[in-house]
C-alpha positions as YAML, in Angstrom:
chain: A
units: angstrom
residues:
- id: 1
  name: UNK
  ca: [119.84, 82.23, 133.11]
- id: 2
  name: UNK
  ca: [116.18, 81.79, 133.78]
- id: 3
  name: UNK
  ca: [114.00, 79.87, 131.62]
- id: 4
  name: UNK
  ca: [110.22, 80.23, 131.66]
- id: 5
  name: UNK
  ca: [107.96, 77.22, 131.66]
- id: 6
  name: UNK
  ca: [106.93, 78.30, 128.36]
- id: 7
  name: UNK
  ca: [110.18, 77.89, 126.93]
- id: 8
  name: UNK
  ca: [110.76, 74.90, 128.90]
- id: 9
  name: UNK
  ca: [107.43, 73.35, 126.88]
- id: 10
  name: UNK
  ca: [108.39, 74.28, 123.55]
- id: 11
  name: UNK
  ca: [112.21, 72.76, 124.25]
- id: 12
  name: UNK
  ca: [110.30, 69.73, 125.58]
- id: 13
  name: UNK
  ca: [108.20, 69.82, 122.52]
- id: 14
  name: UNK
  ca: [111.13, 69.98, 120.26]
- id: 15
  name: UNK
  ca: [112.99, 67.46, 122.15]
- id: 16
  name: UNK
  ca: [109.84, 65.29, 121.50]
- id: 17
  name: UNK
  ca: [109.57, 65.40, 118.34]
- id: 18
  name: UNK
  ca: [113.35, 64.60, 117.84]
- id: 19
  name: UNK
  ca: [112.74, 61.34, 119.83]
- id: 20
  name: UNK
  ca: [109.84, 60.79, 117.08]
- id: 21
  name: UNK
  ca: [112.00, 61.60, 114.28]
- id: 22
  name: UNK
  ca: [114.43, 58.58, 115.65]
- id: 23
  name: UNK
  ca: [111.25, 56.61, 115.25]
- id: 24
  name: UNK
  ca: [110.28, 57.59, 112.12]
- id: 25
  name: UNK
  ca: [113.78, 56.53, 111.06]
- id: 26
  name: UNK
  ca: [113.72, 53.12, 112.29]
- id: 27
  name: UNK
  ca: [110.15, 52.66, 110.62]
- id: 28
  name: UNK
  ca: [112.61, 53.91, 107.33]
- id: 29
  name: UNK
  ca: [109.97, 57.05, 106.52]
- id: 30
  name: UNK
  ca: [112.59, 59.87, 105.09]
- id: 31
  name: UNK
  ca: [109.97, 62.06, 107.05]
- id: 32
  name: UNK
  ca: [112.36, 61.54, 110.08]
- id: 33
  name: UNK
  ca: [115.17, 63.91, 108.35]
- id: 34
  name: UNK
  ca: [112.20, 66.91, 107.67]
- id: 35
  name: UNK
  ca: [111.58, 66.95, 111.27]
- id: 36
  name: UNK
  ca: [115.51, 66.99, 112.48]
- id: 37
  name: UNK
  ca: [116.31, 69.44, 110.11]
- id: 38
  name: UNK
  ca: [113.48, 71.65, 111.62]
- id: 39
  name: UNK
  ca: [114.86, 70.98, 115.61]
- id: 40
  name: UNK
  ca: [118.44, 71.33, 114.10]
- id: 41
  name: UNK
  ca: [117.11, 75.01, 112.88]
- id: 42
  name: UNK
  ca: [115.29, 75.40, 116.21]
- id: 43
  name: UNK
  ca: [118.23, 74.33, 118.54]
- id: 44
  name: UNK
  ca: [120.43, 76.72, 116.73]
- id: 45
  name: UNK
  ca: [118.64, 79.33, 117.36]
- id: 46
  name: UNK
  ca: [117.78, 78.79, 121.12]
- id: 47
  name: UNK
  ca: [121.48, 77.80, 121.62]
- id: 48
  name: UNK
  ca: [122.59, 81.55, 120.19]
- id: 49
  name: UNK
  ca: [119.93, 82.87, 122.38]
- id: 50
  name: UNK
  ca: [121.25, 81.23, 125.16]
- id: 51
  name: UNK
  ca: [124.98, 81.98, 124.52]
- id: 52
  name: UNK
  ca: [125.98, 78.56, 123.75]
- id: 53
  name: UNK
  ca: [127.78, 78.98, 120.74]
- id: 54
  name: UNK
  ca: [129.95, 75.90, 120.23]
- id: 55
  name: UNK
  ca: [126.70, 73.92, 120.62]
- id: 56
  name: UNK
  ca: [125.51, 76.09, 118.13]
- id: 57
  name: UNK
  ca: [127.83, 76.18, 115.22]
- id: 58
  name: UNK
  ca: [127.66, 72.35, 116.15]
- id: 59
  name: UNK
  ca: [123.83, 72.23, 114.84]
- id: 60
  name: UNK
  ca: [125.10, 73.49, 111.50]
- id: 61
  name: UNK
  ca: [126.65, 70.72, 110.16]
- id: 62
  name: UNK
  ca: [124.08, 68.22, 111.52]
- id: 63
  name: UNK
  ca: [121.58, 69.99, 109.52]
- id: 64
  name: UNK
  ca: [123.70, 69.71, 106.34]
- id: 65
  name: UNK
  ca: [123.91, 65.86, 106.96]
- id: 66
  name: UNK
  ca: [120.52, 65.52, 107.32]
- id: 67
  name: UNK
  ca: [119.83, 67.15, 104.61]
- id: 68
  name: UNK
  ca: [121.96, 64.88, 102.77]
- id: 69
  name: UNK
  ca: [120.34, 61.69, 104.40]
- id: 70
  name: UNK
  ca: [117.47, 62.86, 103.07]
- id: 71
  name: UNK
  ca: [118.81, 63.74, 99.43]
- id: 72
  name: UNK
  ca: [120.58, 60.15, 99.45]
- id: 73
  name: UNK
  ca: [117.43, 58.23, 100.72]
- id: 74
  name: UNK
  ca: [115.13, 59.97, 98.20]
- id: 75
  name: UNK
  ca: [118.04, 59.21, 95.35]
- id: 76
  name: UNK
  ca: [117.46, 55.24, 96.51]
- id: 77
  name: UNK
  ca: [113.79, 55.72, 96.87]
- id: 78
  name: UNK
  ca: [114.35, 54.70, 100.67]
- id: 79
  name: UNK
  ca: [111.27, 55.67, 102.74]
- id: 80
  name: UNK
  ca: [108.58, 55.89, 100.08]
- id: 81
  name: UNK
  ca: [105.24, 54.95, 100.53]
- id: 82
  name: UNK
  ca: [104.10, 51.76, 98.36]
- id: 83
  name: UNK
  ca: [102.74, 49.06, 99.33]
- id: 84
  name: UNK
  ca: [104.27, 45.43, 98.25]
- id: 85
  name: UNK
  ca: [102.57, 43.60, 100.70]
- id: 86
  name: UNK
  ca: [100.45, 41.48, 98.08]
- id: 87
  name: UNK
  ca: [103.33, 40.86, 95.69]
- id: 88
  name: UNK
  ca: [105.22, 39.86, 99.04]
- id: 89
  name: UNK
  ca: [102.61, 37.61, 99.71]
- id: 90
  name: UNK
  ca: [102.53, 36.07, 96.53]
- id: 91
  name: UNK
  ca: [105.90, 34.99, 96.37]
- id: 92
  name: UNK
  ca: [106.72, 33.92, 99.82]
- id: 93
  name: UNK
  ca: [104.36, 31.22, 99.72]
- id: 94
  name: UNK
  ca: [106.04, 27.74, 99.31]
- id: 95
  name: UNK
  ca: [105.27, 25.92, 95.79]
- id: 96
  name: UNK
  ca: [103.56, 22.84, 96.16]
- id: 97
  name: UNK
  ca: [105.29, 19.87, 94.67]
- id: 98
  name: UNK
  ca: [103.12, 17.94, 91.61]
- id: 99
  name: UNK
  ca: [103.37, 14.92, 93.80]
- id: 100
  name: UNK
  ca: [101.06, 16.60, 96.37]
- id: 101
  name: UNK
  ca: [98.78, 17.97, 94.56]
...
């Protein structure tokens, strides 16, 4: 089976933006499971086109537990955007003792 470069950049690109997703995930965005639900939906598709079916059929439930990740993250409002930084701020600093004030 030959593969043309163009193909080759778009796998690359997908492959890419998998690694990304992986980032987004440690970072805790629920973006991450968006993206690998997209390259789950593009793998599948190449890896019919290509033949490789048990690959394939293997893509199917990933997708479903990502979509789930992402269901269960958004249920525990994991990954949202707020920003506690000046609460945090507020009430890590160390109370001063009346004696040293």
């Amino acid at each position: 089976m030959h593969i043309s470069w163009i193909e080759e950049l778009i796998d690359f690109t997908f492959g890419f933006l998998g690694k990304y997703a992986k980032w987004l995930n440690i970072k805790g965005r629920r973006l991450c499971f968006i993206i690998w639900i997209i390259c789950g939906a593009y793998w599948f598709v190449v890896d019919l086109q290509r033949g490789l079916y048990a690959q394939a059929l293997f893509c199917i439930p990933t997708m479903c537990f990502q979509a789930y990740g992402y269901y269960e993250w958004k249920r525990k409002r994991f990954g949202e955007a707020t920003d506690n930084s000046a609460s945090y701020q507020q009430s890590s600093l160390p109370l001063a003792a009346p004696s040293q004030l």
